[in-house]
N, CA, C and O of each residue as an XYZ file, in Angstrom:
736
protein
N     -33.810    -77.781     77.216
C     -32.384    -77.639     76.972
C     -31.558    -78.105     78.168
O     -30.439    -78.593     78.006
N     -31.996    -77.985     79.110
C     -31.451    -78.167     80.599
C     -31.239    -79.618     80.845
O     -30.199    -80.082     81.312
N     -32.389    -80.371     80.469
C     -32.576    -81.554     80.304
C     -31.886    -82.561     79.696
O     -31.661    -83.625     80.272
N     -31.415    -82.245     78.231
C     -30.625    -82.406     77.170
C     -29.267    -82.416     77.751
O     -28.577    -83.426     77.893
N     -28.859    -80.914     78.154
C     -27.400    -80.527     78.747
C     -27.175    -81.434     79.710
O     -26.105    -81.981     79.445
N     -27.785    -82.006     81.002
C     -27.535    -83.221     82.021
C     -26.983    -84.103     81.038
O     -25.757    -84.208     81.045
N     -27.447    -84.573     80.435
C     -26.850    -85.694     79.766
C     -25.979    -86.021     78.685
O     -25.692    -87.119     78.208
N     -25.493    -84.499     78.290
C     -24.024    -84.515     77.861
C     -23.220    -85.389     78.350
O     -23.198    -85.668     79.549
N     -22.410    -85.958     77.406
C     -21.631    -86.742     77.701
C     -20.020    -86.334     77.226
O     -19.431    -87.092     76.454
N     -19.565    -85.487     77.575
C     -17.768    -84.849     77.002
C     -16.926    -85.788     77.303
O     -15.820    -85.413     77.692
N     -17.158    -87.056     77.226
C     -15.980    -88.015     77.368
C     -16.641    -89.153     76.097
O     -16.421    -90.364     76.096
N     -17.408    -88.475     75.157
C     -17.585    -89.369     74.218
C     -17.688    -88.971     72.969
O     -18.802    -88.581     72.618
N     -16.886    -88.964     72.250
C     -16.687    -87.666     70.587
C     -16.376    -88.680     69.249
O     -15.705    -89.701     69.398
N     -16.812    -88.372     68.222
C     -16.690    -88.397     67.461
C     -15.286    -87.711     66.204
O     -15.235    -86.481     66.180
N     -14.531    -88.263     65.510
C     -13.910    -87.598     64.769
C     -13.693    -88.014     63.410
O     -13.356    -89.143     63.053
N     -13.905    -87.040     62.698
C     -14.454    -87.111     61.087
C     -13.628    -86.698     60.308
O     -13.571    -85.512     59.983
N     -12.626    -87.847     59.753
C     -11.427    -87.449     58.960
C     -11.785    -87.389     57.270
O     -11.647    -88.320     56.476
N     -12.247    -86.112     56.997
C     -12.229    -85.995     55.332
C     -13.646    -86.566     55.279
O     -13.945    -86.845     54.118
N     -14.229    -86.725     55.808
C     -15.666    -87.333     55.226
C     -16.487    -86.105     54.307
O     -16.906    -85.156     54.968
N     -16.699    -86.091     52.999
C     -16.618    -85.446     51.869
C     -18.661    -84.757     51.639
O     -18.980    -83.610     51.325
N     -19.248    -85.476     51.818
C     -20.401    -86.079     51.423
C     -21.693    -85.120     52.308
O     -22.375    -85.928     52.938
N     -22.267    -83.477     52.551
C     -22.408    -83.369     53.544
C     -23.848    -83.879     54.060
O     -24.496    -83.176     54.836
N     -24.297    -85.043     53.635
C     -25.669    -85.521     53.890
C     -25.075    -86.403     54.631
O     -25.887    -86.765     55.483
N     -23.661    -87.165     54.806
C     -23.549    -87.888     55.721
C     -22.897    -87.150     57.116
O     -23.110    -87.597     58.243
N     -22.117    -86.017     56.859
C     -21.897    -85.048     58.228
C     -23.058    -84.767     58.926
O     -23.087    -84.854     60.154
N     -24.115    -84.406     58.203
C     -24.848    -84.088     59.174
C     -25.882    -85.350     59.821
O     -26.444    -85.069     60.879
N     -26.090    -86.432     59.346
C     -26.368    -87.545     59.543
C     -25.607    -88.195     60.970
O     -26.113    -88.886     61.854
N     -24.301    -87.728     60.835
C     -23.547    -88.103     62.322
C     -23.616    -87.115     63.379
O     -23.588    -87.287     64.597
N     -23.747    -85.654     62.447
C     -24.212    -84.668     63.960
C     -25.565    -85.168     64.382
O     -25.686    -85.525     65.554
N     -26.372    -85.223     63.750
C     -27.701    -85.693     64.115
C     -27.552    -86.945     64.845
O     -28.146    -87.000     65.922
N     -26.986    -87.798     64.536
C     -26.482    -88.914     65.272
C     -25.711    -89.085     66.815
O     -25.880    -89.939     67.685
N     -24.733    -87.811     66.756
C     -23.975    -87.436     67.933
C     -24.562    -86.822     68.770
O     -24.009    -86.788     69.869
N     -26.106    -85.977     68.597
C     -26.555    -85.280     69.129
C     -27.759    -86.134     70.241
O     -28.170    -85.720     71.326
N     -28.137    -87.507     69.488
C     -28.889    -88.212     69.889
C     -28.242    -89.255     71.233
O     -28.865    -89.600     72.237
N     -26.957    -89.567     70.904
C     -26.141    -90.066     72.203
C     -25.581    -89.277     73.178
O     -24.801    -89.776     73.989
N     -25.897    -88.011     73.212
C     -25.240    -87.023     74.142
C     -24.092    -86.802     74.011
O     -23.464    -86.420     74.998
N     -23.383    -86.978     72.657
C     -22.513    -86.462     72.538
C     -22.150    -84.720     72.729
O     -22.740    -83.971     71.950
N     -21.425    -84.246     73.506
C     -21.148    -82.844     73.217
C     -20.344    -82.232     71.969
O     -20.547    -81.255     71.249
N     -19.446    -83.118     72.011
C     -18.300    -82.334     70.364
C     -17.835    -83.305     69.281
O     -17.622    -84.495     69.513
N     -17.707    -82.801     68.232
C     -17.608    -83.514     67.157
C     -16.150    -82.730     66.776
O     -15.979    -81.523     66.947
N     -14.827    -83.942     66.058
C     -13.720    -83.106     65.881
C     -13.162    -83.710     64.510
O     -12.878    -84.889     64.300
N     -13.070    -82.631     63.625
C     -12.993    -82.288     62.007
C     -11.765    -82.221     61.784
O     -11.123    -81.281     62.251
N     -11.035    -83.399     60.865
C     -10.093    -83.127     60.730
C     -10.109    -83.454     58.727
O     -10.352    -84.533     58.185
N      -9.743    -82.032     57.989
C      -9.941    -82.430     56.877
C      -8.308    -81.472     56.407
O      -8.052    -80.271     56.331
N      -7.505    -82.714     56.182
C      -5.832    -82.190     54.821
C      -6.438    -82.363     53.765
O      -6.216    -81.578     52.843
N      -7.229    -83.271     53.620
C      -7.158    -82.699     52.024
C      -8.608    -82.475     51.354
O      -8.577    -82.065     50.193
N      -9.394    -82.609     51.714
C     -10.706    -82.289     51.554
C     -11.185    -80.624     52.237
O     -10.626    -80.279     53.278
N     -12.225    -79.669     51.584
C     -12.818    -78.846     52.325
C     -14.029    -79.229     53.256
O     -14.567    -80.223     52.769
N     -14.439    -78.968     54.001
C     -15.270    -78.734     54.766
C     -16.304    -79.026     53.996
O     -16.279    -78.462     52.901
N     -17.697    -80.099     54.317
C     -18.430    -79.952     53.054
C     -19.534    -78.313     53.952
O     -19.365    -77.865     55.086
N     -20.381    -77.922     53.068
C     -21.776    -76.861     53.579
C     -22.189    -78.063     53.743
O     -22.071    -79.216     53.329
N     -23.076    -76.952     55.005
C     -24.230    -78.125     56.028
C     -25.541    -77.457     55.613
O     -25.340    -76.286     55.292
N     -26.640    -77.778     55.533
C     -27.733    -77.590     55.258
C     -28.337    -77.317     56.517
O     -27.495    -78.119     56.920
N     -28.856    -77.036     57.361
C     -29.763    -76.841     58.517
C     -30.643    -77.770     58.684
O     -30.553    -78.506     59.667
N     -31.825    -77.941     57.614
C     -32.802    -78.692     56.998
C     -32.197    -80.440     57.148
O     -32.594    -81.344     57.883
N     -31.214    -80.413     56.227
C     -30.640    -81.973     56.693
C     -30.307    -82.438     57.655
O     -30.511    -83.626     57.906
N     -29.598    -81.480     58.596
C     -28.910    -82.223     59.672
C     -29.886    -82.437     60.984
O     -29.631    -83.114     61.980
N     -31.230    -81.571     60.669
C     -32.469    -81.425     61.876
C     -31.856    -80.444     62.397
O     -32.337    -80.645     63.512
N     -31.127    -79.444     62.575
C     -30.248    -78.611     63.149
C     -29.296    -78.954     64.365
O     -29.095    -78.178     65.299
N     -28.700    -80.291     64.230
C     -27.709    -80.877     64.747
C     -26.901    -79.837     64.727
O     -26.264    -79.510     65.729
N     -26.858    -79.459     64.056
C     -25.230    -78.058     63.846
C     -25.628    -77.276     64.875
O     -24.640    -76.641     65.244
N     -26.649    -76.979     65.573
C     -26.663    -76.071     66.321
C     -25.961    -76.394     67.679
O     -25.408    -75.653     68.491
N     -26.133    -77.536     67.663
C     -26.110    -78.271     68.971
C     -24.774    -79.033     69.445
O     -24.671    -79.374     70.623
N     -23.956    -79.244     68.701
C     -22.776    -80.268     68.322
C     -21.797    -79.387     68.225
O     -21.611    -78.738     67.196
N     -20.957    -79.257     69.460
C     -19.528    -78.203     68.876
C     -19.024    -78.999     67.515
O     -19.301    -80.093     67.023
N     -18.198    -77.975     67.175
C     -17.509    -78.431     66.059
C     -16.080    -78.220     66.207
O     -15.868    -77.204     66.869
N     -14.963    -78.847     65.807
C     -13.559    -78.539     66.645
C     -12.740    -79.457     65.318
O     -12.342    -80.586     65.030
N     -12.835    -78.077     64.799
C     -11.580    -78.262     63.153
C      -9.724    -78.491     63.959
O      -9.104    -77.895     64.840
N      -9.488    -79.425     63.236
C      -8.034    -79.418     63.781
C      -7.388    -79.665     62.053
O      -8.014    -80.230     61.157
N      -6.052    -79.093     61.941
C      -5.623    -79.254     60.910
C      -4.808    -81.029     60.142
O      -4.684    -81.520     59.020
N      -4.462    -81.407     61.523
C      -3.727    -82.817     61.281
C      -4.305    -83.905     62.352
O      -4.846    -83.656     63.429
N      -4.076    -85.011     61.841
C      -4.685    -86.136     62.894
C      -3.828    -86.374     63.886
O      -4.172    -87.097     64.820
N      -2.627    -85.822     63.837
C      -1.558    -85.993     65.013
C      -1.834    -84.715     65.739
O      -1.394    -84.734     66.888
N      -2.532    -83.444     65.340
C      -2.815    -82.612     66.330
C      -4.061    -82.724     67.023
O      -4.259    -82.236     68.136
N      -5.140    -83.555     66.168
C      -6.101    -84.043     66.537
C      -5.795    -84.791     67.985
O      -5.623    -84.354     69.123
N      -5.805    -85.832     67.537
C      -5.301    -86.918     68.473
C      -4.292    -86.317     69.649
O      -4.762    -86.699     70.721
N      -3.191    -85.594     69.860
C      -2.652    -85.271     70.493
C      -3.475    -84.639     71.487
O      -3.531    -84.966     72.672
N      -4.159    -83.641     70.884
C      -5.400    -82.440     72.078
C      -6.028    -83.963     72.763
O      -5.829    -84.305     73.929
N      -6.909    -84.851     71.626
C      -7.847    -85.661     72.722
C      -6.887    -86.497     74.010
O      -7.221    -86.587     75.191
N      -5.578    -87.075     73.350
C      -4.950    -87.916     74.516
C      -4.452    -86.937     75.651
O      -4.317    -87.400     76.783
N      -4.156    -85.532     75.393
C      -4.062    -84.891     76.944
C      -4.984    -84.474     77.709
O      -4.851    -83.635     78.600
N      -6.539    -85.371     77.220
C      -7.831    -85.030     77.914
C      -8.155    -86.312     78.621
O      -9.139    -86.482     79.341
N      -7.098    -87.325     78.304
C      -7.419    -88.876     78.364
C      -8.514    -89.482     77.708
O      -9.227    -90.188     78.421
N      -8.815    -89.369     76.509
C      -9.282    -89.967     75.683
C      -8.735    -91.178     75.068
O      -7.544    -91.068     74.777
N      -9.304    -92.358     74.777
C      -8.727    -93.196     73.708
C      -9.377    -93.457     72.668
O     -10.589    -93.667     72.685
N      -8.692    -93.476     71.670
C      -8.538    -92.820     70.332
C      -9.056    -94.283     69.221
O      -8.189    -94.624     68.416
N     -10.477    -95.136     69.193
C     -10.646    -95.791     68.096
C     -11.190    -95.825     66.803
O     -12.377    -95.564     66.612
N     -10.095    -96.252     65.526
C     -10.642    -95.721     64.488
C     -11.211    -97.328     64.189
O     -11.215    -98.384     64.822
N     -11.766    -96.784     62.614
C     -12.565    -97.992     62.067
C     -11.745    -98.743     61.387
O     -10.899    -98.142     60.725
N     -11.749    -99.641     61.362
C     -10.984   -100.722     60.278
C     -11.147   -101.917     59.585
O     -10.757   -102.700     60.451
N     -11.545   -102.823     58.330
C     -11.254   -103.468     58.071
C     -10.368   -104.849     58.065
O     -10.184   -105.408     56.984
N      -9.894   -105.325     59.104
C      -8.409   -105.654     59.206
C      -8.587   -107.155     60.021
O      -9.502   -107.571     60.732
N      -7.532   -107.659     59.671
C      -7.783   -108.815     60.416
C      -7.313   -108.447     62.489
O      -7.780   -109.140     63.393
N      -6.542   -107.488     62.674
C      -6.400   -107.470     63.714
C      -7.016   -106.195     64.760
O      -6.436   -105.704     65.729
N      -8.363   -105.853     64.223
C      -9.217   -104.883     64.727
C      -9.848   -106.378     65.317
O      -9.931   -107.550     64.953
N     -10.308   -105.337     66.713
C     -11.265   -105.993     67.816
C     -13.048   -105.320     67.138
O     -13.513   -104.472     66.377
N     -13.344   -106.089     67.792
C     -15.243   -106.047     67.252
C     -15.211   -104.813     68.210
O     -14.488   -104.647     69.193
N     -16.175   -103.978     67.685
C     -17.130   -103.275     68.404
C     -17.533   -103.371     69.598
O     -17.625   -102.392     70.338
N     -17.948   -105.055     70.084
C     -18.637   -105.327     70.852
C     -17.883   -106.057     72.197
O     -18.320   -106.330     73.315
N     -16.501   -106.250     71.544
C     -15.390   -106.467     72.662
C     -14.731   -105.184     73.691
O     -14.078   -105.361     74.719
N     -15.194   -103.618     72.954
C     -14.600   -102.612     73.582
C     -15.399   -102.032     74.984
O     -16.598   -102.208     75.204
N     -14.693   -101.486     75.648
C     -15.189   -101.305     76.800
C     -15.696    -99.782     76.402
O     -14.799    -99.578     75.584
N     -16.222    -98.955     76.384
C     -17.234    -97.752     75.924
C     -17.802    -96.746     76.812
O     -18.592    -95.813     76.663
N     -16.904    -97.415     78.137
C     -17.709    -96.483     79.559
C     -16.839    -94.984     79.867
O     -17.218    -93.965     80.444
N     -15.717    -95.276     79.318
C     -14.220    -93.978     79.399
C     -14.405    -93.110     78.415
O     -15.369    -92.879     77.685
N     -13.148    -92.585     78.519
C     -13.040    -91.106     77.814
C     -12.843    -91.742     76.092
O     -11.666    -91.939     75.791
N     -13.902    -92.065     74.975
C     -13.556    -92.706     73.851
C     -13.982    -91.577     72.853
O     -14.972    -90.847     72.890
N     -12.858    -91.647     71.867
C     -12.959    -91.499     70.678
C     -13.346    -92.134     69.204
O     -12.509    -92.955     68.829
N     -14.541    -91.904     68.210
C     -14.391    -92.815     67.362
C     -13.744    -92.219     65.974
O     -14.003    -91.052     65.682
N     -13.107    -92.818     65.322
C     -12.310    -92.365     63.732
C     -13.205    -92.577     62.981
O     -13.474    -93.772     63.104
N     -13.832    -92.134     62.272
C     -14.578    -92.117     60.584
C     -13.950    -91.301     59.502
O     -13.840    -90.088     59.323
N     -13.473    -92.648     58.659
C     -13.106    -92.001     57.434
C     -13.701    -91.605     56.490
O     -14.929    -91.514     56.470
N     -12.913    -91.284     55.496
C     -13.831    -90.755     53.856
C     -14.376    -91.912     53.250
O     -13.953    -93.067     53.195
N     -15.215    -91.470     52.886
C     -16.788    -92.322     52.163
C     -15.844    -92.874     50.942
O     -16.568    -93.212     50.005
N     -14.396    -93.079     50.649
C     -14.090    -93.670     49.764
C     -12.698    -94.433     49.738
O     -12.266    -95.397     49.105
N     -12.287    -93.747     50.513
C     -10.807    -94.179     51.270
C     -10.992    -94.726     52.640
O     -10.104    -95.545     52.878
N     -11.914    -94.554     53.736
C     -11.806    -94.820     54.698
C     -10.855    -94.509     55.510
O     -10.082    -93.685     55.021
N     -10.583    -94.871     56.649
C      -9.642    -94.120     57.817
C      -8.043    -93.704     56.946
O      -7.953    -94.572     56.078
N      -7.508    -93.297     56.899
C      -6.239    -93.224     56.500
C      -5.543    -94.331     57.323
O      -6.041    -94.701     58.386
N      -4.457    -94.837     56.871
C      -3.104    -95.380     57.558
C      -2.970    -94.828     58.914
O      -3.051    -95.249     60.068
N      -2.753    -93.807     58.364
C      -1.712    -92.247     59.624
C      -2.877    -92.504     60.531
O      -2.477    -93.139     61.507
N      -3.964    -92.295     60.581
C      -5.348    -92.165     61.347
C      -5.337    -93.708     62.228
O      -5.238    -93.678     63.455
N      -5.448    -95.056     61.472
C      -5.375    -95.910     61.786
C      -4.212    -96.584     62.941
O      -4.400    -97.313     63.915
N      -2.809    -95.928     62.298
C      -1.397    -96.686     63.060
C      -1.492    -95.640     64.158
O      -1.133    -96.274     65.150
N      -1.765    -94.418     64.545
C      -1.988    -93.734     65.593
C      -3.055    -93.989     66.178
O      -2.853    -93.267     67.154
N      -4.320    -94.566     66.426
C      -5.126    -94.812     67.176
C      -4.859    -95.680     67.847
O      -4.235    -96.681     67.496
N      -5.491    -95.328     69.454
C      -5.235    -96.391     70.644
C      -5.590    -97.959     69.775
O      -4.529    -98.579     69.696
N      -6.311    -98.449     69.369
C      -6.789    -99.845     68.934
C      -7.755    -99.017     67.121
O      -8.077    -97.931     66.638
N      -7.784   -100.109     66.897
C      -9.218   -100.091     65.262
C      -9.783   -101.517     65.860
O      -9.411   -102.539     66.436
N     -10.992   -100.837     65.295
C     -12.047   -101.802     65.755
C     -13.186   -101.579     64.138
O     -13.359   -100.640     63.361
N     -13.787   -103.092     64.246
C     -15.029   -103.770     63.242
C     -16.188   -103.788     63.595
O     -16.433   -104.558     64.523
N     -17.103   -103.145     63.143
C     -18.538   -103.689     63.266
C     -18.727   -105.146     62.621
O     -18.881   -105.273     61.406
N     -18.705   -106.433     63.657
C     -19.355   -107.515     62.820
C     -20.087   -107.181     62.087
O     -20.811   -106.192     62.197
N     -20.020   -108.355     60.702
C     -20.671   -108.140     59.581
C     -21.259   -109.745     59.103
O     -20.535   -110.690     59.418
N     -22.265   -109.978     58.521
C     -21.772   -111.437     57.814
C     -22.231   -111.066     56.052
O     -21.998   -112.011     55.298
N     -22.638   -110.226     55.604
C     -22.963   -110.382     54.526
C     -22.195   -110.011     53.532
O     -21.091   -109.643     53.934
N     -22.364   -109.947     52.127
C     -21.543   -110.511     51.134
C     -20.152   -108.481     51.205
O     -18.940   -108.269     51.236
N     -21.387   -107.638     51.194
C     -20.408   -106.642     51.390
C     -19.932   -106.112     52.968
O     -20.715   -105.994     53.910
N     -18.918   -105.914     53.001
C     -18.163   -105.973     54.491
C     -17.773   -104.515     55.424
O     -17.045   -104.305     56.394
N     -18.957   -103.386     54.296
C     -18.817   -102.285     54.819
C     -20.330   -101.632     54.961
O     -21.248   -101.974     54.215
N     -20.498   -100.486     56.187
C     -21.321    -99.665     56.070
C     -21.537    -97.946     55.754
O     -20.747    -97.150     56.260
N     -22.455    -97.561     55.047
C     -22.334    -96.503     54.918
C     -21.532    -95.521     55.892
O     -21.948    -95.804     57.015
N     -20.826    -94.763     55.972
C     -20.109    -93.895     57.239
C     -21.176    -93.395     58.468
O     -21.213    -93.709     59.658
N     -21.990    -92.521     57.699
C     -23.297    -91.881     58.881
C     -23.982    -93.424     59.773
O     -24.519    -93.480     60.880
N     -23.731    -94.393     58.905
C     -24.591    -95.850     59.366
C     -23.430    -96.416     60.358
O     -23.746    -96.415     61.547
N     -22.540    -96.748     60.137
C     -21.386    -96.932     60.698
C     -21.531    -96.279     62.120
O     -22.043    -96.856     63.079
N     -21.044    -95.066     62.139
C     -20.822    -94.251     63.462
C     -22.183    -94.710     64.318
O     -22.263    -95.286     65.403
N     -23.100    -94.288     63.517
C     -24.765    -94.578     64.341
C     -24.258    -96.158     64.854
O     -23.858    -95.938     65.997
N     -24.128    -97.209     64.662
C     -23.916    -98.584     65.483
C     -22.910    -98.300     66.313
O     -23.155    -98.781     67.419
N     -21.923    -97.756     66.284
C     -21.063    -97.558     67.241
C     -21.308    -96.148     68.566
O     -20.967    -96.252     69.745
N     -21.843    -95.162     68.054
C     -22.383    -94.590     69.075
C     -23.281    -95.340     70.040
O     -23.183    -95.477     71.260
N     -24.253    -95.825     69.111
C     -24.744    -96.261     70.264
C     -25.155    -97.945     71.205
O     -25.939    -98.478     71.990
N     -24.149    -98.114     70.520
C     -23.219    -98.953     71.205
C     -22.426    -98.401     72.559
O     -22.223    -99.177     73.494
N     -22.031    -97.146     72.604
C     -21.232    -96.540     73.629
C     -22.365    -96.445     74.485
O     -22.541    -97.003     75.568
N     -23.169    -95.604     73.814
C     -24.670    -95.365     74.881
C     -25.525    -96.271     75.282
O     -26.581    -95.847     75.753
N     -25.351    -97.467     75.223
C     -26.262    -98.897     75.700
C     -25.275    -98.984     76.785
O     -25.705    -98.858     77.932
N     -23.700    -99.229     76.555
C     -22.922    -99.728     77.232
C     -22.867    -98.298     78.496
O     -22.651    -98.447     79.699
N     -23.067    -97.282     77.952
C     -22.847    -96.167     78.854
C     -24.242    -95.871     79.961
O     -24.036    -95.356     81.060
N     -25.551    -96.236     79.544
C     -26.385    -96.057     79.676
C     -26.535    -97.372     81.140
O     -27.032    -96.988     82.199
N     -26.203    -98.384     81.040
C     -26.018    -99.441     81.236
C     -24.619    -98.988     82.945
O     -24.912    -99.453     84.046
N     -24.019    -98.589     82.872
C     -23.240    -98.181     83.779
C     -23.774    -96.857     84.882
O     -23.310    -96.637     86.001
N     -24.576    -96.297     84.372
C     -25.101    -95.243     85.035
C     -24.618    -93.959     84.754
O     -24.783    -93.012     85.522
N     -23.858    -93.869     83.379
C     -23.521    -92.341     83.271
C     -24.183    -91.370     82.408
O     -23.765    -90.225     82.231
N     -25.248    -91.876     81.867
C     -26.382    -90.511     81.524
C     -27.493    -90.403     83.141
O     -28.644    -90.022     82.930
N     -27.173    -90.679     84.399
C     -27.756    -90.517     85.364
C     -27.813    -89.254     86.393
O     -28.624    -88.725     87.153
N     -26.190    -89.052     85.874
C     -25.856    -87.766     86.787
C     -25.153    -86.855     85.620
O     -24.838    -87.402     84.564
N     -24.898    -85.374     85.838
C     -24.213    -84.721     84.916
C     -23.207    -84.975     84.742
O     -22.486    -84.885     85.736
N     -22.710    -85.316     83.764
C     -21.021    -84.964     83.626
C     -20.196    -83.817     83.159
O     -19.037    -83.847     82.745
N     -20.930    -82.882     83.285
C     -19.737    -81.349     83.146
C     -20.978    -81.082     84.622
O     -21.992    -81.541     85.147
N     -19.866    -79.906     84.723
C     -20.051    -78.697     85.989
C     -21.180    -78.069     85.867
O     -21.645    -77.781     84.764
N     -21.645    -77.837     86.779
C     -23.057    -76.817     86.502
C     -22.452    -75.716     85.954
O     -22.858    -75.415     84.831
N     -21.607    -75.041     86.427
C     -20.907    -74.233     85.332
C     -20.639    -74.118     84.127
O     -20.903    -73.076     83.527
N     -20.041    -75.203     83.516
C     -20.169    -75.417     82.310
C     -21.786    -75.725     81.720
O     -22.312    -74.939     80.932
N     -22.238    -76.525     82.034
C     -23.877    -76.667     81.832
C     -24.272    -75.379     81.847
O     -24.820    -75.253     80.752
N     -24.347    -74.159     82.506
C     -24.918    -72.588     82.910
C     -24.383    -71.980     81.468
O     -25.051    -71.481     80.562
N     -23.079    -72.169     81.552
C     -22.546    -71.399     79.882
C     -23.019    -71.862     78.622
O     -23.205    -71.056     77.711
N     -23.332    -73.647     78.409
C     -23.449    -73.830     77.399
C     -25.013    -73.618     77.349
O     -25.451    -73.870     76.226
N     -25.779    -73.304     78.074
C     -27.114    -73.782     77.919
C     -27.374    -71.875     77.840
O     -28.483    -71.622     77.370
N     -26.719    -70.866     78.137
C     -27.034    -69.245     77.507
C     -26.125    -68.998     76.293
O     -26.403    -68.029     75.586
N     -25.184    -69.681     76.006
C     -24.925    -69.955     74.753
C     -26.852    -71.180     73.534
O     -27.735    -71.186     72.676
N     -26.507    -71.490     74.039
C     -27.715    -72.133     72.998
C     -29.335    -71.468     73.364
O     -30.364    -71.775     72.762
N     -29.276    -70.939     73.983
C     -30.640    -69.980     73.833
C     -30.418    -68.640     72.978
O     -31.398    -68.093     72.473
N     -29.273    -68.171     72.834
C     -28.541    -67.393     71.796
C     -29.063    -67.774     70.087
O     -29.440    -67.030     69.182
N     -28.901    -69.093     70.149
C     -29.284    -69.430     68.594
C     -30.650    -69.485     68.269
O     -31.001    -69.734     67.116
């Protein structure tokens, strides 16, 4: 656990607007948990919360804060007074690739609903939207598939800079979260 906790990474989160489906939530905790992500942040107006299975997610849920916010402008607001920047996914002719973003800072990624995708509101408030190049005939990926190329994408690029080398929270914080998770 100790081991794991070093290599938290709290300057790299995930946020999951309405994603409906919960085989793909837990597919991205499991996913977030594998890049050192520490928190995952839930923002569902009009959708509930889907149930998480334990079994599906590998028990990602145990491991992955979870941080419900009611609106994407309160969302977004908490991450930008942490200095986070805020990229959602997009379609668009004026989203930057994936592979043009710099991934070493305080980043956020947007995942929308498995049917709507990012909202507008989600989209025109994010620092930039960004594309996973694609070339084939359909121009989208599953959501849980999605996030997985872009996480770790952060973590090649992060990995690559030297910041799963040293801790990035406080031994303090590391001391709390790590007698918090022997708890579960």
């Amino acid at each position: 656990m100790l081991a794991v906790l070093r290599h938290r990474q709290p300057g790299l989160s995930v946020i999951l607007e309405g994603i409906h489906d919960p085989h793909n939530v837990s597919a991205i905790l499991r996913t977030a948990d594998a890049a050192g992500v520490l928190e995952v942040q839930l923002i569902y107006e009009n959708e509930l919360f889907p149930r998480l299975g334990k079994k599906s997610s590998a028990s990602a849920v145990k491991w992955i804060k979870r941080r419900p916010f009611a609106s994407i402008r309160e969302c977004y607001e908490s991450l930008h007074r942490q200095g986070f920047l805020i990229y959602a996914t997009r379609l668009d002719a004026s989203s930057k690739s994936l592979y043009d973003l710099d991934l070493t800072g305080k980043i956020a990624f947007v995942f929308g609903n498995e049917h709507r995708g990012v909202s507008g509101k989600a989209a025109e408030l994010a620092d930039g939207n960004f594309q996973i190049p694609m070339l084939g005939m359909i121009q989208s990926l599953n959501v849980s598939v999605a996030c997985a190329v872009a996480l770790f994408e952060a973590f090649r690029q992060r990995q690559i800079a030297g910041l799963y080398r040293k801790p990035a929270m406080s031994a303090e914080a590391m001391q709390l979260l790590y007698e918090a998770w022997t708890k579960r």
